[in-house]
N, C-alpha and C positions, 0 to 999 in steps of 0.2 A: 668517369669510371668505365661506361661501356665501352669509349673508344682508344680506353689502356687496352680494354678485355679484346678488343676486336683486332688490335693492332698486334697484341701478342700472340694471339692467334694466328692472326696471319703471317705475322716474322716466323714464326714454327712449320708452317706451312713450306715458308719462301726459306728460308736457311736449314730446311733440312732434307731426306732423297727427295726427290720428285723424277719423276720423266719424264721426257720430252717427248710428245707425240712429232714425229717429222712432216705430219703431213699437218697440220692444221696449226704450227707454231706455239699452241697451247701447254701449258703445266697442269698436270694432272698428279694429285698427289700418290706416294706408291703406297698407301695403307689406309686403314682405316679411323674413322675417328668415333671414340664413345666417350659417355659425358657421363658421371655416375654422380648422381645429385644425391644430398639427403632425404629421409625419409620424407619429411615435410613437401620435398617436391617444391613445386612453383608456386608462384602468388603472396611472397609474402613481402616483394618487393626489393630483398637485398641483396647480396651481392649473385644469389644464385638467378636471381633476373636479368640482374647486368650480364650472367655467363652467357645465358642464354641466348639474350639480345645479341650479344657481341658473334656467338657462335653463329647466328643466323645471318648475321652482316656478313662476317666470312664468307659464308657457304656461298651466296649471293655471287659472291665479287669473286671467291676462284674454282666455285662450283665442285663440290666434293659433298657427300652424305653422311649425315652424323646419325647415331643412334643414342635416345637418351635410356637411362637406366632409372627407374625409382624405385628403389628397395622397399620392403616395409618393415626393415627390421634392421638393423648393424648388421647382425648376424648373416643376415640374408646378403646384404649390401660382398662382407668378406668370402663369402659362396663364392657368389657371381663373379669375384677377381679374381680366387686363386683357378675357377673354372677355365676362365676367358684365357686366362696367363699359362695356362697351363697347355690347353689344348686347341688355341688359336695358330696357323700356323703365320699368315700374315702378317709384318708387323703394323702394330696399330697405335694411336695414340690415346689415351684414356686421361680425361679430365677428371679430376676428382676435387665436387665440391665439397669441403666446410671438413675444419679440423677435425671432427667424430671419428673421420678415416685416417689419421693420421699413422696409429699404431699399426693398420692395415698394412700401410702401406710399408710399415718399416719390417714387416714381420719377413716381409720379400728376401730383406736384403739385398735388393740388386739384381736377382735372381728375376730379371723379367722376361725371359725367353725371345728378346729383341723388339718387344716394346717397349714404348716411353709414358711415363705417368707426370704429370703437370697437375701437381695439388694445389690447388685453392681454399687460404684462409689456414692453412697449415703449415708446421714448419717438420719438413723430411730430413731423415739422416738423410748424408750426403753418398750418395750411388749412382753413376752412368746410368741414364737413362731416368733420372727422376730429377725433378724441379720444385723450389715451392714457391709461390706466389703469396705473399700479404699484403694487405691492404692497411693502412689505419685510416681508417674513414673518418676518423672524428679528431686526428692530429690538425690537419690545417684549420676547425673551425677551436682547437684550443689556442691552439698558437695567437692565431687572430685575436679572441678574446683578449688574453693573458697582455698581447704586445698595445690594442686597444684601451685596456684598463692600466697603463703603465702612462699611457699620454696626459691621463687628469688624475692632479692632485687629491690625493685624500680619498683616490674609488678603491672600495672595497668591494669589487668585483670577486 
């Protein structure tokens, strides 16, 4: 799961503006990046660790600065976007973990003044400049089960 998170990261990075510094052959990306986690924050091991984690691998390997955000309230959390979105002139890219943000982010409409949102654990109406990302974390250990308890007769798994 980290190295979907890291990898998708990084393809967002590598498949969208960047510029080329001439003189040092490096890719430097042209915005910024913010992560707006739930209120809960980190530590609780799930996917918003893997974001994390993944973010950090990122940042490592193409060297760019992220800003994390942790709300303490929804309310507070839809603040802080229509603030950023509003009167940010750079564009940036904004991670948004865990469904709670979902309606948030739908409330936009599309309307993101040339930044891009990449929801995690949510599913976004579909708008230029917004993505969503799901996971089922617990699909391949049903499946496994389900396809394992099919091999022996009479299991009532």
């Amino acid at each position: 799961m980290k190295q979907m998170i890291f990898f998708t990261i990084l393809n967002v990075f590598l498949f969208s503006s960047c510029s080329k510094n001439k003189e040092s052959l490096t890719f430097e990306p042209s915005y910024s990046l913010y992560v707006l986690l739930p209120t809960q924050g980190f530590g609780d091991r799930s996917f918003v660790d893997d974001i994390y984690e993944g973010v950090e691998a990122a940042a490592l390997n193409v060297n760019f600065e992220v800003d994390y955000i942790v709300p303490e309230t929804l309310e507070e959390a839809g603040q802080w976007l229509s603030n950023f979105i509003g009167s940010t002139q750079k564009p940036s890219l904004i991670i948004v973990a865990g469904n709670q943000f979902t309606d948030i982010v739908n409330a936009f409409q599309g309307q993101l003044n040339g930044h891009k949102i990449l929801l995690f654990e949510g599913i976004a109406d579909e708008y230029e400049g917004v993505a969503s990302v799901f996971f089922h974390t617990y699909a391949p250990s049903y499946i496994a089960g389900y396809l394992s308890a099919n091999l022996i007769d009479n299991c009532r798994a």
